[in-house]
N, C-alpha and C positions, 0 to 999 in steps of 0.2 A: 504493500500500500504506500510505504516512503518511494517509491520508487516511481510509481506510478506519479506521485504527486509534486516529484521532486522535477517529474518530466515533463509536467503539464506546466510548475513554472518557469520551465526554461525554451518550453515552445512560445510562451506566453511575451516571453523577453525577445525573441527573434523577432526581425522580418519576415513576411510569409516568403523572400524570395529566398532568404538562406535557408527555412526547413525543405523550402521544393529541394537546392543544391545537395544539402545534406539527403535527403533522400534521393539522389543519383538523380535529378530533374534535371536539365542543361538550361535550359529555357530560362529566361530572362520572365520573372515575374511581376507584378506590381504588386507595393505591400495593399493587402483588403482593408474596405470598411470596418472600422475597431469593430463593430458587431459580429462579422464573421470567424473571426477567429477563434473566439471561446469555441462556437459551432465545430470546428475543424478541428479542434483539440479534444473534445466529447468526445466525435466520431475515431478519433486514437486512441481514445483511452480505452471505448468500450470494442475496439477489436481485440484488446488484449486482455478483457476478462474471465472469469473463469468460473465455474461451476462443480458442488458436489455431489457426489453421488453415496447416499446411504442403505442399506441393508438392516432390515428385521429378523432376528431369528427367535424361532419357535419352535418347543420340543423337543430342544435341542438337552443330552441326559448328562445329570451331574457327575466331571470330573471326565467330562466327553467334549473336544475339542474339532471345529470343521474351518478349514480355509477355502475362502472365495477369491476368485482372479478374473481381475478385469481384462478384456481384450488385449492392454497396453502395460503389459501382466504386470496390474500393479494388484497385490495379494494383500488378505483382510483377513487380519483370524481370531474367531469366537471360541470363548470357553465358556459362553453362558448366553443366557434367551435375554436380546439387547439388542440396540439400534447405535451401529456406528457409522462413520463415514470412509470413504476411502482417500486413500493419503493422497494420492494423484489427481488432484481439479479436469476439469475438460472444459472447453471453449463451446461456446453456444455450436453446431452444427457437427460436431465430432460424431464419429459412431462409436457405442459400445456393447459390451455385449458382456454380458457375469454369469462365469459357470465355478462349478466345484471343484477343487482343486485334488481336495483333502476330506475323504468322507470320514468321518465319528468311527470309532469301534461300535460293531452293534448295528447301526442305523445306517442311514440312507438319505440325505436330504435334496430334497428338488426348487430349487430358484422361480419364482416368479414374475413378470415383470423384470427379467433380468438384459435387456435389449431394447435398443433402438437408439435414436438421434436426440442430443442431446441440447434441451433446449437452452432462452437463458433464464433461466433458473436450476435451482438446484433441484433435482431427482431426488426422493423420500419413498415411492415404493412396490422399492425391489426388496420382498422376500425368501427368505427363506425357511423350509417347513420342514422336518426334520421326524422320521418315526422308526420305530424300532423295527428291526427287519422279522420279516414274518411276519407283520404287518401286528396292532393294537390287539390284546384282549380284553373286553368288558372285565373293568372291575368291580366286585358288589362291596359299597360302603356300608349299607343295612340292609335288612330284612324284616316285616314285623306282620304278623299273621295273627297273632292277638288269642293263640291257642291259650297260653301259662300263667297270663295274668291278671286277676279279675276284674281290678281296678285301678287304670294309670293314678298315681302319686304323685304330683312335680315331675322333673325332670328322672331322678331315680330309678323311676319303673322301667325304659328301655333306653340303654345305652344311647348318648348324642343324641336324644330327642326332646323334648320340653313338651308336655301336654299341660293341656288345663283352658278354664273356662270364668268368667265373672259377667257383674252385671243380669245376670237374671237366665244366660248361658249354662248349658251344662258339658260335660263330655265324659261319658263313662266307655267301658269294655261292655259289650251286651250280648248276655248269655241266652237269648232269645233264638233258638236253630231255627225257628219259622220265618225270621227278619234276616237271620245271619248270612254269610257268601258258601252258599253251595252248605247250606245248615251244621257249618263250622260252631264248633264250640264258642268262640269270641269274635265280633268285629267291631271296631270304634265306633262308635253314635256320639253325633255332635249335635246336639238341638236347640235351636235361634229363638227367642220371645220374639211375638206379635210387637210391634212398635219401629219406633226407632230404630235405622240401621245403625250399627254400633262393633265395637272390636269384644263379642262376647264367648267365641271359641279357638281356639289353635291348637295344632299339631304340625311341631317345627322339627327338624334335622339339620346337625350345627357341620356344616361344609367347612368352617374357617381351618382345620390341620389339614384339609385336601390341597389348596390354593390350588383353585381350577375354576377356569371361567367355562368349563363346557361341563354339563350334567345331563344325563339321562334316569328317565322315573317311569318306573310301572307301578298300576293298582289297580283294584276292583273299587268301583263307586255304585253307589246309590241311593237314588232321592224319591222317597216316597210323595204321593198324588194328594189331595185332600178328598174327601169327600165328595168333590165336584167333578174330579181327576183334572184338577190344576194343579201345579207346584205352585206352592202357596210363599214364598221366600226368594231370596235370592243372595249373592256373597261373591266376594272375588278370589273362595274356592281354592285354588291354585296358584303361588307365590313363588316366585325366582329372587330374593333379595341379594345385593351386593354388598359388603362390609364397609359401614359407617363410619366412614373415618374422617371427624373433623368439616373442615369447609367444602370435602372435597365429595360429601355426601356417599349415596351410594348407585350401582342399577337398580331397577325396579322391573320386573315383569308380572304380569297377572291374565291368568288364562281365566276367565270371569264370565258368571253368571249373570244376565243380565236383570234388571231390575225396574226394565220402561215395561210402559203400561203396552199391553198384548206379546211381551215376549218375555214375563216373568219366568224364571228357571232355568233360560234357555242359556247354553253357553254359544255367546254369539261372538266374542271376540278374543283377540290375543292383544294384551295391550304393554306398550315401553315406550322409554324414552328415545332417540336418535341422539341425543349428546349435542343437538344442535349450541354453539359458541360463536357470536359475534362479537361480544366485549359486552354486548349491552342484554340479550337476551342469551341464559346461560338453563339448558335444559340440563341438567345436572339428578334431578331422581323421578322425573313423573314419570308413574306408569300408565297411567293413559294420554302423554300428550302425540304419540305414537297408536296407530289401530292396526293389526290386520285384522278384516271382517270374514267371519269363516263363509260368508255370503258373497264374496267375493268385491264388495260396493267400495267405492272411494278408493282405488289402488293407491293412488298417492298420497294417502292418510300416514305410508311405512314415514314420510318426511324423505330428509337429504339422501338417504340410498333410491331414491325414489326413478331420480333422471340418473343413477352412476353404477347401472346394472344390477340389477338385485334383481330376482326370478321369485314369483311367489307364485304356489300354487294352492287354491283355495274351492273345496270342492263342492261349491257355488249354495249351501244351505246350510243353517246352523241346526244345533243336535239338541231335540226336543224327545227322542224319543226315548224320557225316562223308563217311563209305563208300569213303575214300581218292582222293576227287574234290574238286578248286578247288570253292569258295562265296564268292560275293559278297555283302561285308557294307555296309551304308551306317549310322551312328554318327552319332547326334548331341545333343550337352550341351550346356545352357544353366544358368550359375550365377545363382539364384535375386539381383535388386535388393535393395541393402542399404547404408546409408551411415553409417559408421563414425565419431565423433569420436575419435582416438588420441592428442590429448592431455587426455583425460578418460575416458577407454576407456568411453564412454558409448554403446551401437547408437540412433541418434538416427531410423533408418527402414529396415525391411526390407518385402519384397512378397514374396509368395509365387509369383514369376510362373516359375521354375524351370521346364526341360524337359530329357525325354530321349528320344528314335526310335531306334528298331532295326530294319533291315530286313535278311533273307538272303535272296539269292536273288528277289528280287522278293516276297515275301511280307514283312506286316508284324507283328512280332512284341512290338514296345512301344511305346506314343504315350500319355507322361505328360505333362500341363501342369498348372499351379500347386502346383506343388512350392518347398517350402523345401529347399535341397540344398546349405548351407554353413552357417557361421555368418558372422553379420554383420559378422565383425573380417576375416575371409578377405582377401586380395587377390586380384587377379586369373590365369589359368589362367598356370602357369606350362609344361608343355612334357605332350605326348602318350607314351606309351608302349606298347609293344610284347612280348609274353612275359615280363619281369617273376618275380615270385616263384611257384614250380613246382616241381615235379619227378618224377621216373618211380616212381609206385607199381607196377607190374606188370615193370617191361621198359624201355629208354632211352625218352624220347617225345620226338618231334620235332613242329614246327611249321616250316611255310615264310609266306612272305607276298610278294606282290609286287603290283607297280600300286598304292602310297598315294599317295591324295592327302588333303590337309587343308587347308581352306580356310576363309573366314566367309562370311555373308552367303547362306549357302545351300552345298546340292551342285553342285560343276560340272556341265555340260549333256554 
């Protein structure tokens, strides 16, 4: 930068006809209008600027190390899931092109975005993704079937879970075979007061020793009919939270029951944030400023992944068909790559690589990919949730659940 600037004052100090001579000109020039000149010294300086190129790695297993090489083999090596630059800058129209030099023991990692013409600015991303060979296997972090114990207690009763209920809420284990999943000994029953919607049941799963922004959840559900054969309640059911930390808030997602008038019970949407940040408007934890509609309406609702390729497939109707019979859900959220400097609260590289599936019943109902679905400062999923914020617009409304599991790396087999 001295160099540059030391050049410009001494273009600045010439006549234009000694910088022509000094650049091999022969030609007799006239010195220009003082206004031209600054012009003529820009167009110098910004031929010889230059531009970085960064890389994202992910996946990448501790104490496991991969190098990248740029076409102009300037080489980049990670021993940890991180956004750095390459040492060697490139001038706006260069071509480059990043492959692997040096793969992990173990693993295997593939580059994306690692190619093409380099504009003027700086490149942020080219990734890298990184998985164990032989490819992932689903890991189960719980299991809870609700056969052994009669009555959840606080957190106590099953390992990394937190149950319980206030406000006029209840949640027991229900020894009931005629109510129960497939007339199992126990399934959790979570039951809402008439009134006010309000935070009066849960059933949580503490994720924070995983640190994993991606999760998969199976369970058996079911919401009994009133009297009228209406679901008489509604709740946002199903929770994705991010870990609370400070200013920087958290994700939020909620796979949710709806609660407008003629589609009470229905679960009609998948709702988060996009992380949208302009300085001034900062979407940092809503989980509904964000919709996909399982009815497929307002595609543009997902926000900024909206125009920057994200594929959602939505199988065009929401799922009403409680009918006071078990349904089998399979859930699954992935918070969108993003890496954070927080002591410069600077978003130094976000992807838009975000997912969400839904399936009931063996039918599939949502399969969104490249979604933005946090903001960049987020940390990682902090715990699963269960019934949540609810309550009985018609009539008390109950929900039971049993057989979760939640696992990474995929659904169990």
């Amino acid at each position: 930068m001295h160099i540059r600037r030391s050049l410009a004052a001494l273009l600045c100090a010439m006549p234009l006809s000694a910088i022509a001579t000094n650049a091999g000109v022969t030609a007799r020039m006239p010195n220009p209008h003082p206004k031209a000149l600054p012009a003529l010294v820009s167009l110098l300086l910004e031929s010889t600027a230059t531009y970085s190129i960064s890389a994202t790695v992910s996946g990448l297993g501790g104490g496991k190390a991969v190098v990248l090489q740029n076409s102009n083999n300037d080489q980049l090596s990670f021993s940890a899931n991180t956004v750095k630059p390459f040492a060697i800058k490139l001038a706006a129209g260069a071509n480059y092109t990043i492959t692997v030099k040096t793969q992990p023991s173990g693993q295997t990692c593939s580059v994306a975005h690692g190619s093409g013409i380099m504009p003027s600015s700086n490149v942020n991303n080219v990734t890298l993704t990184c998985m164990n060979n032989g490819g992932t296997s689903p890991k189960l972090l719980t299991f809870l079937d609700f056969e052994n114990t009669p009555q959840p207690v606080g957190s106590s009763s099953y390992p990394g879970w937190t149950i319980g209920a206030q406000g006029g809420g209840t949640v027991q284990v229900s020894t009931d075979t005629s109510q129960n999943h497939q007339g199992s000994k126990g399934s959790l029953k979570a039951i809402y007061p008439l009134g006010a919607m309000g935070m009066y049941a849960w059933a949580e799963f503490d994720l924070v020793p995983t640190n994993t922004r991606d999760i998969y959840v199976e369970f058996d559900v079911k919401i009994p009919s009133d009297s009228n054969g209406n679901i008489p309640g509604s709740a946002k059911f199903f929770k994705i939270f991010g870990q609370n930390v400070g200013q920087y808030k958290y994700a939020n997602t909620t796979f949710g029951l709806s609660g407008d008038q003629g589609q009470v019970g229905r679960l009609t949407y998948i709702g988060f944030g996009d992380g949208f940040d302009d300085g001034v408007t900062r979407n940092i934890e809503n989980d509904i400023g964000n919709v996909i509609l399982l009815g497929g309406d307002y595609p543009q609702w997902i926000g900024r992944s909206y125009t920057q390729g994200a594929t959602v497939y939505n199988k065009g109707t929401d799922f009403s068909a409680w009918n006071n019979t078990w349904h089998h859900f399979k859930a699954h959220a992935k918070f969108n790559t993003a890496h954070y400097d927080y002591n410069t609260n600077t978003c130094l590289n976000e992807i838009n690589d975000g997912e969400y599936y839904l399936e009931i019943d063996g039918v599939k109902y949502v399969d969104a990919k490249g979604l933005f679905n946090r903001h960049c400062s987020n940390y990682p999923i902090d715990h699963v949730k269960f019934f949540d914020w609810g309550g009985g617009n018609s009539g008390l409304f109950t929900i039971y659940l049993d057989n979760i599991r939640v696992s990474t790396g995929g659904f169990m087999p």
